[in-house]
PALOZA-318044 format. One record per residue (C-alpha): x, y, z. Coordinates in steps of 0.1 Angstrom, whole numbers, plus 2048, in hexadecimal, padded with zeros to 3 digits. Layout:
XYZ;...
***
This chain:
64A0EF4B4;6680E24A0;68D0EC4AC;68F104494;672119493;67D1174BE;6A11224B8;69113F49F;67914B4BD;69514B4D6;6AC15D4BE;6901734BB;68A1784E0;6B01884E5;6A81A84D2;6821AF4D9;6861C04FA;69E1D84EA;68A1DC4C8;6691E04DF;6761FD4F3;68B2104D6;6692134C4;65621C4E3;66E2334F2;6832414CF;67123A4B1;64D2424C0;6582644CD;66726F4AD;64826A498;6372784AD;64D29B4A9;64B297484;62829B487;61F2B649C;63A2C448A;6232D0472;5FD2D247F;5F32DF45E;5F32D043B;6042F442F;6282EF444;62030E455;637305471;6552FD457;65031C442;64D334465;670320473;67E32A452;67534F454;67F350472;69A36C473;6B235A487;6B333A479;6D5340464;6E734C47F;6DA32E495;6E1315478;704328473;70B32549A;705301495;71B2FA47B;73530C491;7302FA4AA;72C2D74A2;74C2D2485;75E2EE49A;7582D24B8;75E2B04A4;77D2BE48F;7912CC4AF;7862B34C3;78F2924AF;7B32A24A1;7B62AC4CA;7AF28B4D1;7C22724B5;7E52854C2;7DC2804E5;7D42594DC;7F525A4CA;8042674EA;7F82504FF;7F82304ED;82223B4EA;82623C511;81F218523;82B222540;81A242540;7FC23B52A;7E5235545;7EA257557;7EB26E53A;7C625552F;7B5261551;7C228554D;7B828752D;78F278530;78D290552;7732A853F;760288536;75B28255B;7482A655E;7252AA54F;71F2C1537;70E2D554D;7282DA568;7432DC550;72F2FC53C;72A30B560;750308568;75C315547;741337551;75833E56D;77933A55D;76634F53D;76036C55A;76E38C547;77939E568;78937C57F;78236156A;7A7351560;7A135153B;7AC372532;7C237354D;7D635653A;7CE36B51B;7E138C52B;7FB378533;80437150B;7FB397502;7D73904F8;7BA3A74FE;7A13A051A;78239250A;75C390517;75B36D50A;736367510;72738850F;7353924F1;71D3824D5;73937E4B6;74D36C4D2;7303584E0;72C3394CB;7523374C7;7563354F1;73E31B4EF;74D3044D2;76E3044E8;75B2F550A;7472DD4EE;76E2D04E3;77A2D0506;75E2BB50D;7642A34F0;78329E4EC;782281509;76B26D4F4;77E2744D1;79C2664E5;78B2494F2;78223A4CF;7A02414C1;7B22374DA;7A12154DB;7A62154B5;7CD2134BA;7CE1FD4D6;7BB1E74BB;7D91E549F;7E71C14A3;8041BC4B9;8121A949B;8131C948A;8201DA4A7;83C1C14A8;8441C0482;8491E7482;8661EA49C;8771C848C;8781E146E;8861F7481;867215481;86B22D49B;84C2394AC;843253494;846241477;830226486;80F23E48F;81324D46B;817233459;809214469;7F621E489;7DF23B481;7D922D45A;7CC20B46F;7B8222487;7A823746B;786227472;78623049A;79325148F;774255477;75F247490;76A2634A9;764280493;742275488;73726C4A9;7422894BB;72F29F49B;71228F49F;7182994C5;71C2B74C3;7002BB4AB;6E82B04C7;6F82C24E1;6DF2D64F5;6F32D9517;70F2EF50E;6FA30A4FA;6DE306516;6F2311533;70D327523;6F133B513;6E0344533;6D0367524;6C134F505;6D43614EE;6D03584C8;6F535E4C4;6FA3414D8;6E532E4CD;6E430D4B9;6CC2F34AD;6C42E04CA;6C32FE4E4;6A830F4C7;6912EE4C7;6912F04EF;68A3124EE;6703184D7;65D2F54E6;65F2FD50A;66A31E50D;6533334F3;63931E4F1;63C31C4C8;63B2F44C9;6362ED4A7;65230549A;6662F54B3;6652CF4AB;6692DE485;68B2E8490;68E2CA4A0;6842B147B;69D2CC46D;6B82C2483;6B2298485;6B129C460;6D42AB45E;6E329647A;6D3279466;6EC27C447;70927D460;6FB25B46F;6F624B450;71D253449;724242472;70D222467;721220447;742222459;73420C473;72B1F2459;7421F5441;7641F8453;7771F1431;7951DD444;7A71CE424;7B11F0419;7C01F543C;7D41D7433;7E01E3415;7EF201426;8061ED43B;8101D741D;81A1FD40D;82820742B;84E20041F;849215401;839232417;85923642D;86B24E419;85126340F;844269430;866266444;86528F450;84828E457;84927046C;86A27E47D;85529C488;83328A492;8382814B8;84B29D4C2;82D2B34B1;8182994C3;8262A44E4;8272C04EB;7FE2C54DD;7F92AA4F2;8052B8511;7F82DA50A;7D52CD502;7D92B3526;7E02D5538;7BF2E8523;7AE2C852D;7B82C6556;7B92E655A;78F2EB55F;7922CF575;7AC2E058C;7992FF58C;7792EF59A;7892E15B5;79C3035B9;77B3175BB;7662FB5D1;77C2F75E9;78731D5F5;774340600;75F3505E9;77436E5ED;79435B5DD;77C3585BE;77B37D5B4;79A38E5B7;7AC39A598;7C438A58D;7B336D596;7C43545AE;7CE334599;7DD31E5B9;7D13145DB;7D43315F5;7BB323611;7A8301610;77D30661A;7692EA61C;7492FE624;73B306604;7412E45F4;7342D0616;7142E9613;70A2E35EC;7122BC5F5;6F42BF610;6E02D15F9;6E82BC5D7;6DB2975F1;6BA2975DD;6C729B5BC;6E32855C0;6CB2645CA;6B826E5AE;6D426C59A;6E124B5A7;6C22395A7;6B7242585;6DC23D575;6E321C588;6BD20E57A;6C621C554;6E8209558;6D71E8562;6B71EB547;6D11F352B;6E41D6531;6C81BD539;6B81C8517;6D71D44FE;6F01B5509;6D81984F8;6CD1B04D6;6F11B84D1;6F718D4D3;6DB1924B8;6EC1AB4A4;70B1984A6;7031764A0;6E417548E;6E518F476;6D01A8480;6E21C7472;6BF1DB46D;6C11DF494;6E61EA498;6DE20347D;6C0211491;6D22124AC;6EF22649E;6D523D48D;6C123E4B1;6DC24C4C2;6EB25E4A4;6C72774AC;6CD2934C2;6BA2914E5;6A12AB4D6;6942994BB;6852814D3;67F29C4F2;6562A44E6;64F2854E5;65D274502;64C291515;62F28B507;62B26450C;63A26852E;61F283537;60226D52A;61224D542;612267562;637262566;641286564;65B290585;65D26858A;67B25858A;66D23F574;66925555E;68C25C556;69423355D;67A23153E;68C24B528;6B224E530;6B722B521;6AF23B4FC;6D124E4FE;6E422A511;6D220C4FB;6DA2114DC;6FF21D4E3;7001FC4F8;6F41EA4D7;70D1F84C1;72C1F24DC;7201CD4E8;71C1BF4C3;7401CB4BA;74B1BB4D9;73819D4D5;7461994B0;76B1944BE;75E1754D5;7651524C7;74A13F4B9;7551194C3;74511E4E9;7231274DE;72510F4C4;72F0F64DA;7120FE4F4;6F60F94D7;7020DB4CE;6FF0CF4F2;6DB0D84F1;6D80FB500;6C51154EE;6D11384E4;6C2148501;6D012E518;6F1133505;6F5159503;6F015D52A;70513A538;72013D51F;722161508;71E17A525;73716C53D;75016F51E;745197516;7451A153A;7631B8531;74C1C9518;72E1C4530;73D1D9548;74C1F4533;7291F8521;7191F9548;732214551;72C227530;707224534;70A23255D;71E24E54D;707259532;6E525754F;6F926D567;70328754D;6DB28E53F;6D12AF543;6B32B3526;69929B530;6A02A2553;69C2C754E;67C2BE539;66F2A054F;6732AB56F;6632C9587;6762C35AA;68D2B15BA;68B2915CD;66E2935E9;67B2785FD;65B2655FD;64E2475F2;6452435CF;65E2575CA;6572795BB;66E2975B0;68928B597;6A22AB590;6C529958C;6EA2A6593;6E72BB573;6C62CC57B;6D92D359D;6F82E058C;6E32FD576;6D830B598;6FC31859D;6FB32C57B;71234A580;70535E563;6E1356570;6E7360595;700375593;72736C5A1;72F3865BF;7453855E0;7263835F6;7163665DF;72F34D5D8;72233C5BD;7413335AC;74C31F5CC;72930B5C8;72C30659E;7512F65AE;7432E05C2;7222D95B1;7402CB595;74E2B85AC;7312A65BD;72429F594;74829158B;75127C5A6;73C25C59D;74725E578;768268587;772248599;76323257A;77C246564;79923D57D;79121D585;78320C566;79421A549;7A01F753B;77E1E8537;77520D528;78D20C50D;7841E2508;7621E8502;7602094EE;7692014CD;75420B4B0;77020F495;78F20948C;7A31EA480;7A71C3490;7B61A3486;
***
């Protein structure tokens, strides 16, 4: 075999791991819900989804919900960048408060937000009294449903939004930086002018991505609409519904093509972005910037004190689920329903939070086990194809990885069942070890190669020229360089695992049997949806508010820590848009 033809089989080696398991575990399963979409030749199942009665007001809910999610939560979350990126000093606080709700799974976090939603004690129209608004039955009340939801949704998201955007104007060039207060630009003038234009692709990055989010989103809707209601309901909640809840399969994954075809145009616009990031117009504003002054000079004058106070008010919206978690976990049941409802710390009880901490044990190893293996498989296999992607070309992958996880989770939910039935891995861990790593790889893709594409070249170089190949060189001499981006991509990916609730829910039948293989494989979100107080009903004698608190807690305190501790190599390795010199 000549050099060549060896250094094109190694090259090739890097990415086939990755390519092999994205068509086992993502492309496989979503042909396979095209076709038993429609058994018959005649589209029967398309033309009864489209008869369906409810279908408008489920598409309509959608439409709420997802732009209602990505607008509020990307505008939320470029002020709050702004604000932060203008405080060194205090940047890193306000950064922690701010991605809190990103430590709580969806799951907790739509369980916390039923008990401050409580009509009668719940603190949400107690705040509402207190500016002269009406007490409202914000989940039980079906025009109000969808709207109750879309605000936990940008709650949710508005962590993430910041994130990207944040990293986008950490990005601009300190030369830039440093050019701008020579010429005298204050701090408003700089973010209009100079730092948002330069962060436009981040900023775009974050409302696409969180759309295409919120699109897929089958928590929320799942656990806030615990009496199924079609008021509620959205796209992904339907296709779950109708597949394992009705037993109308074929309608079901119809409603599921429907949905992957319309997320599919929003990912094609994210793979354009991603590819196309258009920096020499970005240059060109700053070159304009002079002439730009004057026009924009109010404005800029009024920018960061705007900026401020949102950013403050949104940081207390933010905290302020957080602080009532803990409130609720850690008191008597009897402090939770009194009217008005008690809003600071009147007696501190450990009991109910140390008993759901006994009873979550099984769940939580679970959790652990499976999160921890998804985080080491993702990078083993997404480090060397985004090397690939980077260095050899291979854009075809990076775009079928940004369309990959572009899908929502129930485009691929039939058909992951369905394989993983066949293989006798239902309520295994390895199950979800096999099938978590379709919503980490190709996100880990997509991340590495744009970390990898900001490395010098010279070392590699250097170390084929002294004779090693491109495996030898990637693992001696690339991956000590991208450990920063290694390990933000291995937190991101631990994050993602412990957050799952779908293919748990779908995959699983009981928890952990402490035995050996292991069986039972309910996680910390399956556990969390026990605690349901629309489901069991929130009373003195049953404190189930004090067990959704603590069930919070147990779920956030892993993700937690990372957020505390590692936010540096977060915001170093999460940049998908944006500008860099």
């Amino acid at each position: 075999m000549s050099r060549a033809s060896y250094f094109s089989l190694a090259s090739r080696l890097l990415y086939t791991p990755a390519l092999v398991y994205l068509v086992a575990f993502g492309v496989l399963p979503l042909l396979l819900s095209v076709y038993y979409s429609s058994p018959n030749p005649n589209l029967s199942s398309y033309v009864a989804l489209f008869e369906f009665p409810q279908l408008p007001l489920v598409i309509r809910n959608t439409l709420i919900f997802s732009f209602g999610t990505a607008g509020f939560a990307t505008l939320l979350g470029l002020l709050l960048a702004v604000f932060a990126d203008s405080l060194p000093r205090g940047g890193r606080l306000a950064s922690i408060l701010v991605y809190l709700p990103f430590t709580v799974p969806f799951t907790a976090s739509a369980l916390i937000w039923t008990t401050i939603y409580d009509p009668l004690y719940g603190p949400a129209n107690y705040f509402a009294s207190l500016m002269g608004l009406p007490r409202l039955n914000w989940l039980g009340q079906p025009s109000l449903q969808i709207y109750s939801t879309t605000i936990v949704s940008i709650w949710s998201s508005v962590p993430l939004a910041f994130l990207l955007i944040l990293a986008g104007l950490r990005s601009v060039p300190k030369s830039v930086r440093e050019a701008a207060k020579m010429d005298g630009m204050g701090m408003g003038e700089y973010y209009t002018n100079i730092g948002i234009p330069l962060s436009k692709g981040s900023i775009l990055t974050a409302f696409l991505l969180t759309l295409i989010l919120a699109f897929g989103n089958f928590d929320l809707p799942y656990i806030l609409n615990s009496g199924y209601s079609y008021s509620m309901a959205t796209l992904p909640f339907l296709v779950w519904f109708e597949i394992f809840y009705q037993d109308l399969v074929a309608q079901g994954l119809a409603a599921g093509v429907l949905l992957t075809a319309v997320v599919s145009i929003f990912s094609y616009l994210l793979i354009r972005l991603t590819l196309n990031p258009n920096k020499k117009r970005d240059t060109t504003r700053v070159k304009r910037t002079q002439n730009l002054r004057g026009l924009h000079r109010a404005l800029s004058k009024a920018f960061m004190p705007a900026t401020y106070i949102v950013s403050l008010a949104t940081i207390v919206f933010l905290v302020f689920p957080i602080y009532w978690m803990l409130l609720i976990a850690f008191r008597p049941g009897t402090l939770n329903f009194v009217s008005p409802p008690l809003i600071y710390p009147k007696v501190f009880n450990t009991a109910t939070f140390l008993a759901t901490l006994t009873q979550s044990e099984p769940y939580v190893i679970t959790t652990l086990v499976v999160s921890i293996s998804v985080m080491v498989f993702t990078i083993i296999v997404a480090a060397p194809a985004a090397f690939s992607v980077a260095r050899q070309n291979k854009r075809w992958l990076l775009l079928m990885c940004i369309y990959l996880y572009g899908l929502p989770s129930t485009s691929y939910v039939f058909g992951v069942y369905t394989i993983i039935y066949h293989i006798h891995l239902l309520n295994t861990w390895l199950g979800l070890i096999l099938t978590f790593p379709l919503f980490t790889v190709p996100f880990a893709v997509w991340t590495l190669t744009n970390f990898y594409t900001t490395l010098p070249r010279h070392y590699e170089e250097a170390s084929l020229i002294d004779g090693y190949t491109p495996i030898k060189s990637f693992y001696r001499v690339v991956m000590p360089l991208a450990r920063p981006g290694l390990f933000a991509t291995a937190l991101l990916s631990f994050i993602f695992s412990w957050h799952l609730l779908l293919f748990p829910l779908v995959l699983s039948e009981t928890p952990y049997q402490y035995n050996f293989p292991p069986t039972g494989s309910f996680t910390v979100t399956n556990f969390a949806t026990l605690f349901d107080p629309q489901s069991l009903g929130s009373t003195v004698t049953a404190n189930v508010w004090g067990q959704v608190g603590s069930a919070g807690i147990i779920l956030a305190i892993p993700v937690m820590i990372i957020a505390i501790f590692a936010q540096d190599y977060l915001l170093r390795g999460l940049y998908p848009g944006g500008s860099r010199e």
